[in-house]
BADRENTI-392730 format. One record per residue: residue in three letters; x, y, z of N, C-alpha, C in turn. Coordinates in steps of 0.05 Angstrom, whole numbers, plus 5000, padded with zeros to 4 digits. Layout:
// BADRENTI-392730
ALAXYZXYZXYZ;...
//
This chain:
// BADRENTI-392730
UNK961593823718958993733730956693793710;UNK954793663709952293623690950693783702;UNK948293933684946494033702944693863718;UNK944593643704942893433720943793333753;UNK947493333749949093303769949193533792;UNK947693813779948494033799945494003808;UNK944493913798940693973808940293713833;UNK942093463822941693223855942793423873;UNK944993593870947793663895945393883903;UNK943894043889942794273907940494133926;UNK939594033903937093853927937993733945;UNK940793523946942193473972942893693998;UNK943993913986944194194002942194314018;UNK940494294007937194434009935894284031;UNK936794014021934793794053936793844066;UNK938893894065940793784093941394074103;UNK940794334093939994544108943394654100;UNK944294564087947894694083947494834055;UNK948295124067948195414060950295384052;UNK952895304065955595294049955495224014;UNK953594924019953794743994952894953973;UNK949695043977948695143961950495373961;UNK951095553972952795813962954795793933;UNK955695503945958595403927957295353895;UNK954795233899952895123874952295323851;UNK951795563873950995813849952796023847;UNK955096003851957396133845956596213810;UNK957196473803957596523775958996343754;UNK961496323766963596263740962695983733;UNK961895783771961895513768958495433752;UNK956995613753954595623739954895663702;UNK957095763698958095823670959195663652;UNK960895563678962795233670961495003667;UNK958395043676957294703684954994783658;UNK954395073644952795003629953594933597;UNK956194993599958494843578958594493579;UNK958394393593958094113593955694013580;UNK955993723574953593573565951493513595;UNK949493533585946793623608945393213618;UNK946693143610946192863612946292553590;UNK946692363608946392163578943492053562;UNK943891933547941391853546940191683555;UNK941491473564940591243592938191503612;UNK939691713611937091763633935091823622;UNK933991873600931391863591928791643601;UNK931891423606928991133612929991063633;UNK930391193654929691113682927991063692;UNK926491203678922691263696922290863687;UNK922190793659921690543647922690353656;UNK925590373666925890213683926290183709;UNK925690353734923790253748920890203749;UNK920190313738917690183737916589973731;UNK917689793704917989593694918689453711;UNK921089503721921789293746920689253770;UNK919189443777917389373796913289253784;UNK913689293766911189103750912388813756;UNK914888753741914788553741915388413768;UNK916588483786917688333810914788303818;UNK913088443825910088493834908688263828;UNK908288313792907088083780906987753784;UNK909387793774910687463790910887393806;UNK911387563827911587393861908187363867;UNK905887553859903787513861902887103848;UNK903787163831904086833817904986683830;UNK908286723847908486473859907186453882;UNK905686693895904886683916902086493908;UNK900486523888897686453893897986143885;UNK899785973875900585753870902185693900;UNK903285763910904485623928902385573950;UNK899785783955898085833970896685573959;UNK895585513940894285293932895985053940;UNK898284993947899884783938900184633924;UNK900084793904900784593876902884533876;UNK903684343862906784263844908584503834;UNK910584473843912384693835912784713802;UNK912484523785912584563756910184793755;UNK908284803768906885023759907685313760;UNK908485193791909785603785911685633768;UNK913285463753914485603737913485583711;UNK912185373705910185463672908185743676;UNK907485833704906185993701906886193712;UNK909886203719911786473725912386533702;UNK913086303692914986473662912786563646;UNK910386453641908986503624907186823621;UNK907486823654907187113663908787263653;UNK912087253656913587323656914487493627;UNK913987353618914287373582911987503575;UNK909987373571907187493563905687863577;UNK906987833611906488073621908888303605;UNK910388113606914188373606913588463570;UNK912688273554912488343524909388643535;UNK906488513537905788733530906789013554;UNK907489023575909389303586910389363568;UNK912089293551914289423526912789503506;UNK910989323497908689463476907289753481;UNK907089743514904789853521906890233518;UNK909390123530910990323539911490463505;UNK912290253492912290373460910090493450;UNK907990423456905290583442904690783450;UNK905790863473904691123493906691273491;UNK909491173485910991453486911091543456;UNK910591303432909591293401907791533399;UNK905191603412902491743414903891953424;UNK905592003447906392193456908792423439;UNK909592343420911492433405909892553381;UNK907592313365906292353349903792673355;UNK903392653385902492833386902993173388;UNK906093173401907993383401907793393374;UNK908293193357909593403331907193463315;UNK904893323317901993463308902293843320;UNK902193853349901394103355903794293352;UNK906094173346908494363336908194473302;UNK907094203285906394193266905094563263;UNK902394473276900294763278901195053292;UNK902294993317903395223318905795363300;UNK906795273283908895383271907595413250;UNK904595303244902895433219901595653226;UNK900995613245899295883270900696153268;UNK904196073275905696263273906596383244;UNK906896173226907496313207904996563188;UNK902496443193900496603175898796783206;UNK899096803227897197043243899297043262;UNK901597153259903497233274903097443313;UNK901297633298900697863319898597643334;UNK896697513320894597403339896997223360;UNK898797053354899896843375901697043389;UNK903297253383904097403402901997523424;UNK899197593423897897723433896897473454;UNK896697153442896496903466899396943481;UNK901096963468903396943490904097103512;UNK902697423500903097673517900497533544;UNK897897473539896197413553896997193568;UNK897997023568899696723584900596903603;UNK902797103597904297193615903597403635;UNK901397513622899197733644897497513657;UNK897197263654895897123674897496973690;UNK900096903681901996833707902997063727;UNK901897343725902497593740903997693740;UNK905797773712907697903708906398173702;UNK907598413709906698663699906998663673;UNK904598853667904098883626907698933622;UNK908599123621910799253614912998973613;UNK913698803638914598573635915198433621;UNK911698313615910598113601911098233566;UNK910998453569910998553532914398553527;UNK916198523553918398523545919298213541;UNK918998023563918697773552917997733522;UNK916197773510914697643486915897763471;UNK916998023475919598173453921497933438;UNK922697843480925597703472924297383459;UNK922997323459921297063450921397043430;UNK919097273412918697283384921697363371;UNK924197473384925497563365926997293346;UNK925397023369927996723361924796553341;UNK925296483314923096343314922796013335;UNK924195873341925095653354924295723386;UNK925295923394925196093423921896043416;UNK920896253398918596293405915596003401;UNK916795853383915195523383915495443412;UNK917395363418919095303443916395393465;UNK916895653471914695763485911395783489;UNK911495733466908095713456906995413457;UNK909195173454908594923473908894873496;UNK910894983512910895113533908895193555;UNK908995383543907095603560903295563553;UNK903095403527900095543518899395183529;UNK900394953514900094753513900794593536;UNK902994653544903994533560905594203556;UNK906494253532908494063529911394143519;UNK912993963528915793973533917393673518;UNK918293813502919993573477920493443494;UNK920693123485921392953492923492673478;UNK926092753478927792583448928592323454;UNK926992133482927691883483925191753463;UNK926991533451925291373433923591123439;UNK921091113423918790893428920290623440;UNK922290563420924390313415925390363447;UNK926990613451928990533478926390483501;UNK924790593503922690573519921790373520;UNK921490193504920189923507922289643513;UNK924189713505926389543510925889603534;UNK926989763545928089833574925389783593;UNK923189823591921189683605921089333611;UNK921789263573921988993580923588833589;UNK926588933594928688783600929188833626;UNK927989063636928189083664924688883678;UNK922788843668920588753680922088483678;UNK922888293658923988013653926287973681;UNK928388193675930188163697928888123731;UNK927288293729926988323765924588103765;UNK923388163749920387893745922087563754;UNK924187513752925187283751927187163768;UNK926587443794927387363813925587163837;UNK923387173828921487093853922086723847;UNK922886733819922886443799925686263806;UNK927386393814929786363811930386103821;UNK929486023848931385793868928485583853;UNK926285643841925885403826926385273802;UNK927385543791928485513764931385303773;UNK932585423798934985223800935184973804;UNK932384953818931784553827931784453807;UNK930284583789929884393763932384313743;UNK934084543740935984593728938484373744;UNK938884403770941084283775940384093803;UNK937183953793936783693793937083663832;UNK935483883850935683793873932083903882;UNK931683773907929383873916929383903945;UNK927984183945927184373968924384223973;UNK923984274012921784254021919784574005;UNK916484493993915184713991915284883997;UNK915184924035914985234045918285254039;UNK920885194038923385294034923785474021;UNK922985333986922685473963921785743964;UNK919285633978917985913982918686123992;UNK919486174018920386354036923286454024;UNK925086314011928186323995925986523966;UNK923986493961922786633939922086933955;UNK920786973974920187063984921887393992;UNK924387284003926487414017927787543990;UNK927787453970929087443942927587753933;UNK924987653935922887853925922288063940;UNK923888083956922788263990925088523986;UNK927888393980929688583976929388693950;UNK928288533927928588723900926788903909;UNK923888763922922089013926922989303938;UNK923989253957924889433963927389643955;UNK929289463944931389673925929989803899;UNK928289683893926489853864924990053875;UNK923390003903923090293905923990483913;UNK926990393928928490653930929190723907;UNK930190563896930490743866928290903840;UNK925990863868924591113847925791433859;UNK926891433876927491703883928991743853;UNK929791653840930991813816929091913799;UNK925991783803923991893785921592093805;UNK921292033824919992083844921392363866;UNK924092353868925492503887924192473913;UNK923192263931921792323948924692063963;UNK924292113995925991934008926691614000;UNK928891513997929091283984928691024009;UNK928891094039927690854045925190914054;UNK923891104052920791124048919390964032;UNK919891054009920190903979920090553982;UNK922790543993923590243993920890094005;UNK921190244037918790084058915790064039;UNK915590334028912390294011911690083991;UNK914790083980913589953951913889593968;UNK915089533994916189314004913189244015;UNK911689444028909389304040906189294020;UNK906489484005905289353984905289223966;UNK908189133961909088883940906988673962;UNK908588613990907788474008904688344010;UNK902888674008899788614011898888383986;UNK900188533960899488473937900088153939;UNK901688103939902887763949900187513972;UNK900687783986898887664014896487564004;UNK895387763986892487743978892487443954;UNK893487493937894687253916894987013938;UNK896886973953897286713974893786653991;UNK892986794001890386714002888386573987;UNK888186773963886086613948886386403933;UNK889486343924891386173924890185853949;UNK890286013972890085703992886985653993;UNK885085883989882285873990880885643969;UNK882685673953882285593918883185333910;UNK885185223938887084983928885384713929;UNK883584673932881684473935881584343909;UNK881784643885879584553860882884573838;UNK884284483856887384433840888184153843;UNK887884013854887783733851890283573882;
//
């Protein structure tokens, strides 16, 4: 078992009030055995990216087919202007996801850069920030001077700590690249569900009454909404059909609102 795999099972234990589970969890030997394993893959680095991405895009686009269908326009529109969404929104998310976690890496290794200059030329001064970190999180002096003992004796231990503890940052080894892919292939994927049963009229040459399309778009967009936000509990840990219902009725509003100004607006659409 992974540590990542023993940390869902305790949190499962913990809500469900079983003392058995957790007892079994922190057993010595089985705590010994699980920290010998690999601690996770790297797919999970971009979870967070891709739900989120996927719920940008399902959002985005159903907002589009909503405010076109609300106008009653011609169905060629919603899809020159689903896809166009579709592409144009899902490219800059991937950009956006690449530049921010780009800045975010660039900036870790700036302040690792300095602290390990910090540490190498005024040694006693950054031990004396680290001893002080730890007298302000309320450890007794005697404690705290034994901590910073076992710290300083690792140089790595003690960088480690001093981004940590002073800065408050924590390495991060998923890349700009996986991050932006995975934003964009998940925003394109779910984005292209709201598109789908028009993409098929066109494609295999049959036609739906307006409201049909719509409501078959609708139901389409209703369940992704809602399976993407249960699956933020993997980034979120909060209840997954909580989740589901939230992200379902505000996908919903967001739509609602689009379909209105959409029908308010259809006058000056021809």
């Amino acid at each position: 078992m992974s540590i990542s795999r023993r940390l869902e099972k305790a949190r499962a234990a913990f809500d469900k009030n079983n003392q058995n589970a957790s007892a079994l969890l922190h057993e010595v030997d089985e705590i010994r055995k699980d920290a010998q394993e690999q601690h996770g893959s790297d797919s999970s680095k971009y979870i967070g990216n891709m739900v989120f991405g996927g719920l940008d895009g399902i959002m985005t686009t159903f907002a589009v087919v909503s405010g076109v269908a609300g106008a009653q326009l011609n169905p060629a529109i919603i899809i020159i202007m689903g896809l166009a969404n579709l592409f144009g929104d899902g490219f800059s998310m991937g950009l956006g996801a690449f530049l921010s976690r780009k800045s975010e890496k660039e900036y870790y290794d700036h302040e690792y850069a300095r602290e390990t200059w910090e540490l190498e030329h005024y040694p006693e001064g950054e031990r004396q920030e680290l001893l002080e970190i730890y007298l302000k999180q309320g450890y007794p002096p005697a404690n705290a001077q034994k901590i910073v003992e076992v710290k300083t004796a690792n140089k790595e231990l003690w960088l480690s700590a001093m981004m940590a503890e002073e800065l408050g940052l924590m390495k991060d080894d998923s890349s700009p690249v996986g991050a932006a892919l995975t934003t964009f292939f998940s925003f394109l994927a779910t984005g292209s569900l709201p598109l789908l049963v028009y993409l098929a009229a066109l494609l295999f040459k049959f036609t739906l009454p307006g409201t049909t399309s719509f409501l078959i778009s609708v139901a389409l967009s209703g369940v992704a909404l809602f399976a993407l936000g249960a699956a933020k509990y993997f980034v979120t840990r909060r209840n997954p059909f909580f989740n589901g219902m939230e992200m379902l009725l505000v996908g919903g509003f967001a739509a609602g609102v689009a379909y209105l100004v959409g029908a308010l607006l259809k006058g000056i659409g021809g």
